[in-house]
N, C-alpha and C positions, 0 to 999 in steps of 0.2 A: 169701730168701723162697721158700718151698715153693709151688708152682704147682700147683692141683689141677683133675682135670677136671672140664667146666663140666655143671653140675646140671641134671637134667631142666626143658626150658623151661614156666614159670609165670606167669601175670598176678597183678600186685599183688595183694594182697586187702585192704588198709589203705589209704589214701588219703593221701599222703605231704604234703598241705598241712594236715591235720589232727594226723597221727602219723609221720614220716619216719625213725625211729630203725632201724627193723629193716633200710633199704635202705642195705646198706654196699657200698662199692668193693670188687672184688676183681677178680685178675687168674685164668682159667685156660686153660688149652691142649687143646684137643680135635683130635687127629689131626694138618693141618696149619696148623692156627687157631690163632692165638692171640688170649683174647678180652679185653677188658675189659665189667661189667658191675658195675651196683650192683642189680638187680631193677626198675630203673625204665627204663633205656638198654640197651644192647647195641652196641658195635661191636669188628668180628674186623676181621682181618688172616691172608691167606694167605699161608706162608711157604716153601712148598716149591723156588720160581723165584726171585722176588722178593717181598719185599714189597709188598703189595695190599691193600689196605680194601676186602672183600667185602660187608661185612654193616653197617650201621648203622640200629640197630631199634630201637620206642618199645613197649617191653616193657608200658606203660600201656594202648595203645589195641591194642597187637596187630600195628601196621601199623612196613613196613620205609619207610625212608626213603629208601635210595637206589636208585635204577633202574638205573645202570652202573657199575661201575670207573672211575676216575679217576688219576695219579700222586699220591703223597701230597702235593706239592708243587713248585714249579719257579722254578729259581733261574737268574739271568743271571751269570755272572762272567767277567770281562775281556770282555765284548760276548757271549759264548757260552751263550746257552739252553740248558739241561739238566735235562728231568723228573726229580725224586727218587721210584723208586721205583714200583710201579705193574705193572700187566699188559695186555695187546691182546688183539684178536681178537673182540671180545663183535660178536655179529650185529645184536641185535636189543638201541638202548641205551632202549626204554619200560619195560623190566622186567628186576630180573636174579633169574636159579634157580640151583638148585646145579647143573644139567647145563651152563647156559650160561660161571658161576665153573671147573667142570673144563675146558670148553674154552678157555680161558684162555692165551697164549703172553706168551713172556719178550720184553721189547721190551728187545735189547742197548744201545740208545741212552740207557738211564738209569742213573741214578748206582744202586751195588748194596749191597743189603741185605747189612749185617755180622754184628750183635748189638744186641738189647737189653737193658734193665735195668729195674728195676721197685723204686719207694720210695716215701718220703712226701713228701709238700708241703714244700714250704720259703717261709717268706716274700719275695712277690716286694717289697717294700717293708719298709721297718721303722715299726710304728705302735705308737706311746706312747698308753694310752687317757686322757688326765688326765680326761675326765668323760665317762665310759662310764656308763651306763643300757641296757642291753640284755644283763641276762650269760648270756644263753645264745650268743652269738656267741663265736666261736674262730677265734687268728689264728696261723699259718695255717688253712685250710679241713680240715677232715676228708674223705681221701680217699687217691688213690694215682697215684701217677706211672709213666709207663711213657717211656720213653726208647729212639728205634730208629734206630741208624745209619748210615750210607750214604758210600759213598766211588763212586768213579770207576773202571770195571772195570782201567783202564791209567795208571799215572801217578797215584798220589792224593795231590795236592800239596794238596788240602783235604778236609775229609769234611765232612759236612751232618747235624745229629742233628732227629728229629721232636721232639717233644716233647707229652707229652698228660697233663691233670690231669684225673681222674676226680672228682667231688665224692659225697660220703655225701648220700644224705636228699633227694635232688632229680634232674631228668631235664637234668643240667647239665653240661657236659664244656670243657674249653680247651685250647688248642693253640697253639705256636710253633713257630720252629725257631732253632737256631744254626748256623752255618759257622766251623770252625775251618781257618785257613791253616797247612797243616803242611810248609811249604816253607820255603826261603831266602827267597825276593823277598817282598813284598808284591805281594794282590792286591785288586780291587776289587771287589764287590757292586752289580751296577749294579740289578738289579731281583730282588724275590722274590713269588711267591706261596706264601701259607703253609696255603693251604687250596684244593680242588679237588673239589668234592662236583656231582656228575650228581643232583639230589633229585627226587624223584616230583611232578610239578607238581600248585599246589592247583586249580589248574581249565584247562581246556584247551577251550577254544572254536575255533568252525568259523571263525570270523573276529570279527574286532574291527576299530572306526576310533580312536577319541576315546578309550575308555575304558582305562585301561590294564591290564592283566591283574595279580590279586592274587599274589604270589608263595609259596612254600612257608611253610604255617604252623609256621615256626620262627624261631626270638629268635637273630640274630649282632649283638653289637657288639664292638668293638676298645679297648682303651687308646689306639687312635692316635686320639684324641678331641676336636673342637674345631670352633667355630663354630656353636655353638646351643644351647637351653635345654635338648634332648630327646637320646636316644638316635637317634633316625632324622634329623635334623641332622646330629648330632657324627659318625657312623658313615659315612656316606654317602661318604667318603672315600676307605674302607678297604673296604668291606663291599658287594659287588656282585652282584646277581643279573643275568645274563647271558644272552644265545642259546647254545645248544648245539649247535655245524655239526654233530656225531654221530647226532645226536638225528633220526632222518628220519623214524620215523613218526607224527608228530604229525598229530591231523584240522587243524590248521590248515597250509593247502599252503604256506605263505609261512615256515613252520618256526620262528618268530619270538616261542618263549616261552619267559620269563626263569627258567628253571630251571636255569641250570651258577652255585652259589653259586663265585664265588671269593673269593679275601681278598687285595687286597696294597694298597700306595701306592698314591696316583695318579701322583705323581711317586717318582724315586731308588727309595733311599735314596743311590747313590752313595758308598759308604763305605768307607775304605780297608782292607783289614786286613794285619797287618803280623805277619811270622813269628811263627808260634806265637801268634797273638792269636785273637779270637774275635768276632765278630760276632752280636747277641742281634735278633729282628724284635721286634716287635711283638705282643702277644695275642689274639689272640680267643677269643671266649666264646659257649659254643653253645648256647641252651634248650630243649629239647623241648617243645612246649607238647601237652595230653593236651587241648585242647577248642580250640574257636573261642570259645566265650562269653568276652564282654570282660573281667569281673569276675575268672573263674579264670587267664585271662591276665595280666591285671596283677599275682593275688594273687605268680604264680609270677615275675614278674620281679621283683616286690619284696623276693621272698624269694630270690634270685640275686643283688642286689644288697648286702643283709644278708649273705651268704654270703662275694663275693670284693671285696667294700668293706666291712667292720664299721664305718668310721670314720663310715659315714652314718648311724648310729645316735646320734650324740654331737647333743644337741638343746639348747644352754646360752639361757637367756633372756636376752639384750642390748638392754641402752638405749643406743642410738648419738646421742653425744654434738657438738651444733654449735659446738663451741670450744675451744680450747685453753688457755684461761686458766685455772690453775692453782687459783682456788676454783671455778670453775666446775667443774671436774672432780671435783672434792674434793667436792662438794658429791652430783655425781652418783654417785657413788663412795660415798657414805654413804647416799642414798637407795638405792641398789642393794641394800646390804647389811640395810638396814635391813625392805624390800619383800620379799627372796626372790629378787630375780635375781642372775644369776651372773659376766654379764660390763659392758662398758663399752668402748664401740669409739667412739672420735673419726674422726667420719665425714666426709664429702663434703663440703665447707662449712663445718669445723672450723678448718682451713687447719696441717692436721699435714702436716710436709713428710718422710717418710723419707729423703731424700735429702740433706736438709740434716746434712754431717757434722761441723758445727760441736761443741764440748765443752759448750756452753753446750744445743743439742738435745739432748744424749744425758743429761744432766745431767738437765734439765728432763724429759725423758720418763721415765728410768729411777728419778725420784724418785716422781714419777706413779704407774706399773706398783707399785715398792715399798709406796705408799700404797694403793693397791689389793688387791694380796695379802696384807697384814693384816689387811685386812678378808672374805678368804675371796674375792676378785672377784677374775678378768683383764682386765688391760686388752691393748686391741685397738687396730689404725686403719687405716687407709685409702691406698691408694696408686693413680693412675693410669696404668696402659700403653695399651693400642693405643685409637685414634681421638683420638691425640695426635700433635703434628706435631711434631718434633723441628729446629731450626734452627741450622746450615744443613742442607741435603735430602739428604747425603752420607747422614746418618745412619738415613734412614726406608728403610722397604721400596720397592723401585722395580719394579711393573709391568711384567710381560712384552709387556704389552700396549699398553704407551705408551711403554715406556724412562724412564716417568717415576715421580716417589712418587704414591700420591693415586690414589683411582676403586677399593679393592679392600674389604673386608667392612667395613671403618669408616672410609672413605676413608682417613683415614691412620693406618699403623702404624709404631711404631719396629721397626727390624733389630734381631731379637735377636743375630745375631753379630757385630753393629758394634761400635765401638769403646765406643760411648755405651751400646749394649743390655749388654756386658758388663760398662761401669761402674756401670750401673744396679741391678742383681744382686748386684753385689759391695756398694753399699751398701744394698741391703735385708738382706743377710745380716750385714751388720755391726752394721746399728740394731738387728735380733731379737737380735743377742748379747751389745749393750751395753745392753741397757734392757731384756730379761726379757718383752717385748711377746709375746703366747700368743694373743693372734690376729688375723688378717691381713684385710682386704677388698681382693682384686684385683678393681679396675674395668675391665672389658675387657682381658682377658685374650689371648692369643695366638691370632688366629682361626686359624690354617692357610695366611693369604697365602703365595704366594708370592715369594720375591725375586730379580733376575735379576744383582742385583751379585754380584762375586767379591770376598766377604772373607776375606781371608789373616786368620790360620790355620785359620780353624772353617769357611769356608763356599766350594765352589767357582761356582758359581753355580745356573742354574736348579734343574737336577736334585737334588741335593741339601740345596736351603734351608729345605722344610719340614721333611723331618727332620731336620737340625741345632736350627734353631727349635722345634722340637717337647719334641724332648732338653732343651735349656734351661730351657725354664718347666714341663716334668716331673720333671726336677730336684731344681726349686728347690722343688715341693708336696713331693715326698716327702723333701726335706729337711726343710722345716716339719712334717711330716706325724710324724717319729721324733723333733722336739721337744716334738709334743702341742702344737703351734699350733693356732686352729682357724679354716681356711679357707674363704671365702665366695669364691666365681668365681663371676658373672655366664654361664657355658660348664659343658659336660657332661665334665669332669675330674676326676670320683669317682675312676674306676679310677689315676689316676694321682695321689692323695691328697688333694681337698679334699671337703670337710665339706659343702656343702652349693650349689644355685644357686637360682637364681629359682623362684616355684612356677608362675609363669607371669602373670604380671600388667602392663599398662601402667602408666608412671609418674603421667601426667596422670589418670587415675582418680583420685588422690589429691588431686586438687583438688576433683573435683564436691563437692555438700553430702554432709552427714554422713551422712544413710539413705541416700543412693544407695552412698556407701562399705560400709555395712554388706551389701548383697547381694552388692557385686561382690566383697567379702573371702570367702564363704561360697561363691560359683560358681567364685571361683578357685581357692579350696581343693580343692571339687568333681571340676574338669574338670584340678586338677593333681596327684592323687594318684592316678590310673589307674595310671601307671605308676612313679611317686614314691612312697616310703615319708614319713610327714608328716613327718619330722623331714631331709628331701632339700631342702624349698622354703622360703624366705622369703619373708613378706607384707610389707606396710607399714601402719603406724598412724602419720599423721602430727602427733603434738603441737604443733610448731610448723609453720606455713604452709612446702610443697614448693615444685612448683609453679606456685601460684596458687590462687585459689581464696578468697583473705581468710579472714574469721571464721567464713564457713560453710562451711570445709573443714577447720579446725583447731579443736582439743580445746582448747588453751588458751582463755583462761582455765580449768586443767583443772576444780575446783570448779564450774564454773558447765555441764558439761555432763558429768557425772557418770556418768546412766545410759549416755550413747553410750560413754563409754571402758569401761565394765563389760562391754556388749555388744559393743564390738571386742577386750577382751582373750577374753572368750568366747569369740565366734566363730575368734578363731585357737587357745587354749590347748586348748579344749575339742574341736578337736580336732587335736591334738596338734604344732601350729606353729606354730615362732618367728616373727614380724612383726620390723620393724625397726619400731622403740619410735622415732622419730627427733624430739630437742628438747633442751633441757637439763635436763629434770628431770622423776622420775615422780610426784610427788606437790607438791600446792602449800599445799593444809590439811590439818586432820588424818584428816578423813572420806574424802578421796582417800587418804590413805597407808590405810587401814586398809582401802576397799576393795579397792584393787590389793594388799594383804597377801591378803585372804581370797583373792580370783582365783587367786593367785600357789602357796598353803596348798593350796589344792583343786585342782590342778593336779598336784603335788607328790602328794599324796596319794594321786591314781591316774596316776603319769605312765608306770608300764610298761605298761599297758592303754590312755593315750592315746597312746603312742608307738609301737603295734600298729598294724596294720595296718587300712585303712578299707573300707568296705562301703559302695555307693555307692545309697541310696535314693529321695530324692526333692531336687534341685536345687533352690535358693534361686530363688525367680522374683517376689518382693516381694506374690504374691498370697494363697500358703496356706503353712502352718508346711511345714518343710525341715528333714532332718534325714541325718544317719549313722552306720555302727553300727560301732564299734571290735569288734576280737576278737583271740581271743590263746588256744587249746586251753590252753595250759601253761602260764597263771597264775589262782591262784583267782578274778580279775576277771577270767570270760571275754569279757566283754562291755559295752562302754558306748554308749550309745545318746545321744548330744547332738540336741536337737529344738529351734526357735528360729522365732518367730513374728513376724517382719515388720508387721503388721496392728494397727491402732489397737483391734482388738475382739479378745478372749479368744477362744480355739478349741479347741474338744475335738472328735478325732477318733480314730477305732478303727482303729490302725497291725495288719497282718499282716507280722511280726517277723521274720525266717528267720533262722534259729542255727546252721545247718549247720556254719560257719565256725567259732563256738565250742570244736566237737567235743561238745556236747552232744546226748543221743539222746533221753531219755527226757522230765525234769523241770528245770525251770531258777528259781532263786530271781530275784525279778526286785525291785527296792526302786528308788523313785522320791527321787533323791536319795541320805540318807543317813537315812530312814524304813526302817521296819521291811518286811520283804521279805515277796512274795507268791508261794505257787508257783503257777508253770504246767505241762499236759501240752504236749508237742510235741505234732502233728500225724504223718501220715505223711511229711510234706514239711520236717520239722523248723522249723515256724513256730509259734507262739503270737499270739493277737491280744492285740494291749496300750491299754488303752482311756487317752490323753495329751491332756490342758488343759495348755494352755498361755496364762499369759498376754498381754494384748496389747503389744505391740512387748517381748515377753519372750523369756526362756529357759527351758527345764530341761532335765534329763537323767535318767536309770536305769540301773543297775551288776546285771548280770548273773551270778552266780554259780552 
C-alpha cells in the first residue's frame, strides 16, 4: 500500500449519520508521523525515538482528545512490567502542543518500536447471515488496519504487536494487542493493558463530595463482555476511567479526576504461551461521539454496533413454544408458517432437555427441526446455565471470598472449566449437530464470577478463571454464530456473537392486567432503544399465563381478547421488535389467524424502515397518545412514524415532526397508513407539523417518503 502525505486539515462537511460514504480510512505519513484518519478521527504516531500516539483528534468538533503521551500499552510477563512503547518528559500533562511532542525523550525501559504494516480487516469471527435484513451491512467492516511492532531493546525472546482497525463512515476506531513467544521455554502473560489514553477531562471541578464526576465524552467497550443487559454493565470490567498521578494541574487540589482511560482485566489473564505461540487480548472499541445530546449519541452507537456486530441486525419473529409434545409443536410449527413468522423456540417450561444424549432426544428433536424446515421455520430451544447449582459443589464456581460455591452474580454458577462445565458444551454442541436446531436461548449465561478452584488442565485458579471462563462461552457463540444459529443471551455478548438480549423489561410485569401491559411494553421499548438498535431487545407477550396474574394477565382465550393481542403485536412490531410470542399457539380461530397474518403482512412490508433506527418522541405515560419516528436516509421509506393512544377517547393532536435524521432537506411525502400521500415543506429546523387522530385505545402510523 502506497502511503501518501496527509492532506490539508478539513472539518467534515456532510454529516456522516446522514451520509458516511465519502469518509474512508486511509493511512499517511507526514514527516515523523505516521497517521491514520478517515476525515471524521485522527490519530498519529511519532516515530522518530519510539513509537508514541501524539495526536488523537475529533476531526468533527475540531477538538484534540488527548492532553499527554501515554505508552501504547503495558504488559506484565514472567512477573515483569514493561511499557510497550511510548515517550517522557512532557511538563505540563493538561494539554499537549507540538513544542511540548518535540521535547519528548526516549524512555529506554520500554519495549522498542520495529516496524509496521498496514491492510484490511479480516473477520474477527465467522458469521453465516441465514436471515439477514439489513444489506447495507458488510462483514468484515470497511476500513484499514495498521499493525506496529515492538520487541525488547536486549534479548527479544518475545515481541508484542499493537493492533488498530480503523472503520470507513463513522468516528470509530479498535485496538488489541498480541504477544508472540519467540524463545525456547514458554512464558506467561500475567497481566496486559491494552490501551493507555491521558483524555482531556469533560469537566473538572474545584471540588466535589457525593457526586461523582462525568467522565470523557467518549464510547469504550470491550468484547470482554458479561454480567448485564447494557454496555456500561458488561464493560465495566475491562474498561476504566482512572486518576492520573501525572496529571498535577488539575483545579481540583486533591488531583482526583478520572481522566487516564485504561483497558485491561480485572483479574489474569495468566496465560501460558508456549514457543513460537501467540497470545491474542481482548478488544476494545472506541467512539467518538461529535455531541452530548442523548439522541445523536445513541444514533452513533447504534450505528457502531451495526458496523462491528452485523449479526444484531437478524430480527426473526418467534413463537416460543411451552411443550414438547410432538403435535403440540407441529401444530405450532404450521401456525407459524401459516402467520408469517419465522421461527419456533421451545422455551422455559417446555421441559427440552439439551442435555439429554439419549438416541431417542436427538431423534425426537431432529424429526421436529426436519418438520420445521419444510415449512420454511427454525426450530430453536432453551437451555439453563448459571444461577443453577450443580450437585455435588465440586462442580460450581467457589468464591474467593468464602472458599465456598454460592453468594456471587446469581448465587450459583457452574465452573465452566470443570469437569461438568466441559461436558456440558460438549453436549450442546452435539445436540446442534445432530438435530439441525438454528437457534439457541442461553438462560443465564456466564457472568464474569470468579472461581478460586484449580482445575487441571484449563484453569489455574484465581487469576486466571475469568478468562478461561470467558474463552469458553465465547467460543461456543461464535461457534453457533458461523452455523447461522440465532442466539438469545439474557447478557451483553453481541461482540462475541449473539443476536440479541433483553430490551430491558421485568418479568412480573407480565402478570399485571392487560392495559398496564400495553404501556409498560411501549416504555420499555422507549427507555431501551437509546442505546439498542430495535432488532438488539426482546419483549414479552404472554399468551399463556407467566408468572401469575390469571386471565387478566393472559391473552388466551386469544379470540376473546382480540384487540389487546393486535395492540401488543403493534406496539412491538411496529416498532420494529421481537417479543417473545410465549404459549402454544398463535392463532385459536379464524379471525385471530388472519389478524396476526395482517400485523405479521404489514410488518413485513416495511420491516427495513422498522428495523431502522428510533427516534425518541414522546414516552408511553397511559395519559396522551405516544409515539416514534423510525429513519433510514437510504431507503425510499425514510421515515415511519408509529403513534398509539392509550385513552378510552379519540385524540387529535398537531405533532412537530423533525426529519433531520431522514436526510430529508427540502419536501417530504408523508401518507397516513397506506393512503394516498401529502407533501410537506420542512421548516428551517427540518420539522413539518403533521395534524394525527388517533383512535381511542388505538393505533396508527405514517410512512415517510
Amino acid at each position: 500500500m502506497i502511503i501518501q502525505p496527509e492532506p490539508a486539515d478539513s472539518r467534515p462537511k456532510m454529516d456522516w449519520l446522514i451520509d458516511g460514504t465519502q469518509f474512508q480510512a486511509q493511512v499517511y505519513h507526514n514527516d515523523a508521523d505516521l497517521v491514520l484518519s478517515n476525515g471524521l478521527i485522527r490519530r498519529a504516531w511519532r516515530l522518530d525515538m519510539n513509537a508514541a500516539c501524539v495526536a488523537y483528534d475529533n476531526l468533527i468538533t475540531g477538538d484534540p482528545l488527548l492532553r499527554a503521551v501515554r505508552p501504547e500499552a503495558q504488559i506484565t510477563i514472567d512477573k515483569k512490567t514493561i511499557p510497550v512503547g511510548g515517550l517522557t518528559g512532557q511538563s505540563n500533562h493538561a494539554y499537549l502542543t507540538e513544542e511540548f511532542i518535540d521535547q519528548l525523550k526516549d524512555d529506554p525501559g520500554t519495549l522498542r518500536f520495529s516496524e509496521f504494516r498496514v491492510g484490511k480487516p479480516i473477520e474477527r469471527l465467522v458469521w453465516k447471515p441465514a436471515r439477514h435484513h439489513a444489506p447495507e451491512s458488510k462483514w468484515p467492516p470497511e476500513g484499514l488496519t495498521l499493525e506496529m511492532d515492538f520487541v525488547p531493546a536486549r534479548d527479544p525472546l518475545f515481541s508484542v504487536t499493537i493492533h488498530y482497525q480503523l472503520y470507513s463512515g463513522i468516528p470509530a476506531i479498535s485496538k488489541w494487542l498480541t504477544v508472540q513467544n519467540l524463545g525456547r521455554e514458554k512464558i506467561t502473560i500475567n497481566r496486559f493493558t491494552s490501551e493507555i489514553l491521558a483524555v482531556v477531562p469533560y469537566e473538572d471541578p474545584v471540588e466535589w463530595r457525593d457526586v461523582p464526576i462525568t467522565p470523557p465524552n467518549l464510547h469504550v467497550e470491550t468484547d470482554y463482555a458479561f454480567g448485564g443487559f447494557s454496555h456500561k454493565n458488561s464493560s465495566k470490567h475491562s474498561v476504566h476511567w482512572t486518576i492520573d498521578p501525572q496529571f498535577h494541574t488539575q483545579v481540583n487540589y486533591a488531583n482526583k479526576n478520572p481522566c487516564l482511560l485504561e483497558v485491561y482485566p480485572p483479574q489474569g489473564p495468566e496465560q501460558d504461551i508456549l514457543s513460537k505461540g501467540t497470545f491474542e487480548s481482548f478488544r476494545a472499541f472506541e467512539l467518538l461521539y461529535d455531541s452530548t445530546d442523548r439522541e445523536r449519541k445513541g444514533l452513533a452507537l447504534r450505528r457502531l454496533y451495526r458496523m462491528i456486530a452485523p449479526w444484531i441486525t437478524e430480527n426473526p419473529l418467534i413463537l416460543h413454544v411451552v411443550s414438547t409434545k410432538p403435535e403440540t409443536v407441529q401444530n405450532a410449527i404450521d401456525q407459524t408458517a401459516n402467520c408469517g413468522f419465522e421461527m419456533v423456540s421451545l422455551s422455559f417450561g417446555s421441559d427440552i432437555n439439551m442435555e439429554d444424549e439419549s438416541d431417542d432426544n436427538y431423534q425426537k428433536c431432529k424429526s421436529l427441526a426436519d418438520y420445521a424446515n419444510s415449512k420454511g421455520v427454525h426450530l430453536g430451544g432453551y437451555s439453563l446455565l448459571s444461577s443453577r447449582r450443580i450437585q455435588p459443589d465440586i462442580d460450581n464456581i467457589v468464591n474467593p471470598n468464602t472458599g465456598e460455591p454460592g453468594g456471587q452474580t446469581h448465587g450459583y454458577c457452574p465452573a465452566l472449566a470443570s469437569k461438568w462445565g466441559q461436558n456440558y458444551f460438549r453436549k450442546l454442541r452435539v445436540f446442534f449437530q445432530k438435530t439441525g436446531f438454528l437457534q439457541f436461548t442461553h438462560d443465564g449465561s456466564y457472568p464474569g464470577d470468579v472461581d478460586s478452584a484449580v482445575r487441571p488442565p484449563l484453569q489455574k485458579g484465581v487469576e486466571d478463571s475469568q478468562w478461561v471462563q470467558w474463552e469458553i462461552v465465547s467460543d461456543f457463540y461464535k461457534w453457533q454464530r458461523s452455523l447461522g444459529i440465532y442466539v438469545r443471551v439474557p447478557d451483553y455478548y453481541f461482540l462475541s456473537g449473539s443476536n440479541e438480549c433483553g430490551m430491558g423489561y421485568r418479568e412480573v410485569n407480565w402478570s399485571l392486567p392487560r392495559i398496564q401491559q400495553q404501556i409498560h411494553t411501549r416504555q420499555n421499548i422507549f427507555d431501551g432503544t437509546w442505546e439498542k438498535t430495535p432488532s438488539m431487545g426482546w419483549m414479552f407477550v404472554p399468551l399463556t399465563q407467566y408468572h401469575g396474574g390469571g386471565d387478566a394477565a393472559t391473552i388466551e382465550p386469544l379470540d376473546q381478547h382480540l384487540d389487546h393481542y393486535e395492540t401488543m403485536l403493534a406496539s412491538n412490531l411496529l416498532f420494529g421488535v421481537q417479543a417473545v410470542y410465549r404459549g402454544v399457539r398463535l392463532y385459536d380461530e379464524e379471525k385471530t389467524k388472519n389478524m396476526v397474518s395482517r400485523m405479521v403482512a404489514l410488518y413485513k412490508k416495511y420491516r427495513h424502515i422498522l428495523e431502522s433506527d428510533l427516534i425518541h418522541l414522546r414516552r408511553a405515560n397511559g395519559r396522551k397518545i405516544d409515539y416514534m419516528l423510525h429513519v433510514n436516509p437510504k431507503l425510499p421509506e425514510k421515515g415511519f412514524l408509529s403513534v398509539f393512544n392509550p385513552t378510552p377517547k379519540s385524540i387529535t393532536e398537531v405533532i412537530v415532526l423533525s426529519l433531520y435524521y431522514t436526510g430529508l432537506t427540502d419536501t417530504a411525502e408523508i401518507s397516513q397508513g397506506d393512503d394516498l400521500s401529502k407533501t410537506y415543506r420542512l421548516d428551517r429546523n427540518y420539522c413539518v407539523e403533521l395534524s394525527v387522530t388517533v383512535p381511542a385505545t388505538g393505533y396508527t402510523w405514517f410512512v415517510v417518503r
